[in-house]
GULOKE-515708 format. One record per residue: x negated, y negated, z negated of N, C-alpha, C, O in turn. Coordinates in Angstrom, 2 decimals. Each point is the difference from the previous one (the first is absolute). Example, Ala and Ser with C-alpha at 12.3 -4.5 7.8 and 13.67 -1.06 7.14 Angstrom:
% residues 2
PT      n_px      n_py      n_pz     ca_px     ca_py     ca_pz      c_px      c_py      c_pz      o_px      o_py      o_pz
PT    -13.19      5.69     -7.80      0.89     -1.19      0.00     -0.90     -1.20      0.00     -1.04      0.02     -0.66
PT      1.39     -1.07      1.38     -0.82     -1.19     -0.06      0.77     -1.09     -0.73     -0.51     -1.11     -0.17
END
This chain:
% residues 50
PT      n_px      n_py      n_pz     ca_px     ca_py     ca_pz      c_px      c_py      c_pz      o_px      o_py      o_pz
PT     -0.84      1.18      0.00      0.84     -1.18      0.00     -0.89     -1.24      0.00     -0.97     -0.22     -0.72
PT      1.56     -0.66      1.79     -1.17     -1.31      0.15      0.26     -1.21     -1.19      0.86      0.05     -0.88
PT     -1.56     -0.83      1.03     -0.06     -0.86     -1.68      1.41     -0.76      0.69      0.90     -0.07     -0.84
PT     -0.48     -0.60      2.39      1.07     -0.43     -0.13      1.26      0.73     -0.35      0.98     -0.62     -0.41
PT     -0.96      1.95      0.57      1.32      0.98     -0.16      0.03     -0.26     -1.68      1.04     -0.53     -0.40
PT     -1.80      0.76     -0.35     -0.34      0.04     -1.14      0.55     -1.32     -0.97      0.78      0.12     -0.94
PT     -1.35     -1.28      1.37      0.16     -1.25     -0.60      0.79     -0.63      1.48     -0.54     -0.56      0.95
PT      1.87      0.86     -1.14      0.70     -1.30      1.16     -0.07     -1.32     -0.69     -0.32     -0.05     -1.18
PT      0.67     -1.30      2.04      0.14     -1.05     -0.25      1.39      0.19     -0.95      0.95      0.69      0.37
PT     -0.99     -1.45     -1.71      1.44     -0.51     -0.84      0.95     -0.10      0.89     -0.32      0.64      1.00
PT      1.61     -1.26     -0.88      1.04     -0.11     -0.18      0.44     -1.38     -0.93      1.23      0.01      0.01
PT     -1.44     -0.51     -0.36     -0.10     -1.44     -0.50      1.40     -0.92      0.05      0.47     -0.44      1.05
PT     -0.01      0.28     -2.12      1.23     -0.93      0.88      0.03     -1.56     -0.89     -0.95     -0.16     -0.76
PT      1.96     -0.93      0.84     -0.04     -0.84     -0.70     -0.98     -0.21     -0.76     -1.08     -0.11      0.59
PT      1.05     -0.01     -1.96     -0.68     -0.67     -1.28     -1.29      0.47     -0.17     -0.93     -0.69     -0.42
PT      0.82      2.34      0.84     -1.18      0.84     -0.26     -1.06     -0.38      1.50     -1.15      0.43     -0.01
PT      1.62     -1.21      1.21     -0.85     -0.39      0.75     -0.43     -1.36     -0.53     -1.11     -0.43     -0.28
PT      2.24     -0.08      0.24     -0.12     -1.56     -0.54     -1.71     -0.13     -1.36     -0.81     -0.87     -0.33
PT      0.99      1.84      0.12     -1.32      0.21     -1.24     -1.28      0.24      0.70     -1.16     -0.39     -0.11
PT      1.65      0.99      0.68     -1.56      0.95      0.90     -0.66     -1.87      0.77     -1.07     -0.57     -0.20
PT      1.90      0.27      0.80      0.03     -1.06      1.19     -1.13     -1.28     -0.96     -1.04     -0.58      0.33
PT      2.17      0.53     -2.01     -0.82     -1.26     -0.86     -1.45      0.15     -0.79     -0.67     -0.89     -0.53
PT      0.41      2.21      0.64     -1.06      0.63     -0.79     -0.66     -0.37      1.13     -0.74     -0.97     -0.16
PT      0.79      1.62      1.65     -0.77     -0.30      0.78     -0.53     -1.27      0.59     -1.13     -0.12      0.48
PT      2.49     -1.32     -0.59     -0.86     -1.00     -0.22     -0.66     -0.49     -1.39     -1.01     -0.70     -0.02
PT      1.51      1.02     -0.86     -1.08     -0.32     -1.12     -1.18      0.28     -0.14     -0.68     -0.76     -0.69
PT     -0.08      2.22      1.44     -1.27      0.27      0.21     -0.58     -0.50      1.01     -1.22     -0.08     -0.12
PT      1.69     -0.32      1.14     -0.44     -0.89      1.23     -0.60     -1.78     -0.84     -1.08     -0.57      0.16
PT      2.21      0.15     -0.97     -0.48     -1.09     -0.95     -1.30      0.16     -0.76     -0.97     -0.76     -0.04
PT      1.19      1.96     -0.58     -1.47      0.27     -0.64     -0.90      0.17      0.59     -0.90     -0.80     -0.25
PT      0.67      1.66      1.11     -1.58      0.21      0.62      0.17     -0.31      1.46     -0.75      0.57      0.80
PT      1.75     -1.49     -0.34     -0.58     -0.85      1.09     -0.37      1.24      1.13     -0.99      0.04      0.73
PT      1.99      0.85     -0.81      0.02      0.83      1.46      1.30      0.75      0.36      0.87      0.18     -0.85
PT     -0.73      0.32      2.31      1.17      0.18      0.18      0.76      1.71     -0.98     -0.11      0.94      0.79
PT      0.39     -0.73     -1.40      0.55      1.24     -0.92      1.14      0.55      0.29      1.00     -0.49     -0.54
PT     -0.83      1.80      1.58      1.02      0.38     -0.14      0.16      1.17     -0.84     -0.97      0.73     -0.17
PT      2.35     -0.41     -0.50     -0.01      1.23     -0.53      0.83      0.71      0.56      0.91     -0.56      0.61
PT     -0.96      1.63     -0.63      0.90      1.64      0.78      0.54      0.79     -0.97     -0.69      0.54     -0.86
PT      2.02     -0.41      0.92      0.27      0.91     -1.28      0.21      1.14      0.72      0.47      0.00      1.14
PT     -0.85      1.14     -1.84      0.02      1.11      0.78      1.17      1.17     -1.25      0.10     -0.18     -1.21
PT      0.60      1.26      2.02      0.82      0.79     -1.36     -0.52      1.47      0.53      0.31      0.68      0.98
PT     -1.06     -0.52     -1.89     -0.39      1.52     -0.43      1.22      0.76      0.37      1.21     -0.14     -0.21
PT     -2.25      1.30      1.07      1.23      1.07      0.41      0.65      0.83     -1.11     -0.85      0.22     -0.86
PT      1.99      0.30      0.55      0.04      0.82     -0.92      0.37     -0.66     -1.19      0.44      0.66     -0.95
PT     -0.60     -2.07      0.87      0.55     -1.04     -1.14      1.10      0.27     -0.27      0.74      0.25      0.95
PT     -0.31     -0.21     -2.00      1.26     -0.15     -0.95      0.74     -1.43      0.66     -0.96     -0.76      0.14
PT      1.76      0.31      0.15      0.50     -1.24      0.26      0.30     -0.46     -1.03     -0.28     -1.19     -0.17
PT      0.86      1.82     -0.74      0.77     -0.52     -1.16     -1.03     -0.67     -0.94      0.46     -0.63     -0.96
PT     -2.24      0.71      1.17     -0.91     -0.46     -0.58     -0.37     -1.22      0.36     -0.37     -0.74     -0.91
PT      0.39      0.29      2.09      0.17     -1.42      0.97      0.28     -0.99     -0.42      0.10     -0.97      0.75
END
């Protein structure tokens, strides 16, 4: 199994992107470079842990 089958991209909706999006400019503020983050959901995850 390849690391993308494994770790797909999140699923993300409203408030829980809205976070990802402000964290990511707040570290762009700090160290003055472009920062993206990727949330990725473990295959086999519990959802109900999310």
């Amino acid at each position: 199994m390849s690391v993308y089958e494994r770790f797909p991209v999140a699923d993300l909706q409203g408030k829980q992107l809205d976070k990802i999006q402000s964290l990511e400019k707040e570290l762009r503020q700090e160290i003055g470079e472009n920062i993206v983050l990727i949330a990725y959901d473990e295959e086999g995850r519990n959802e109900s842990n999310a």
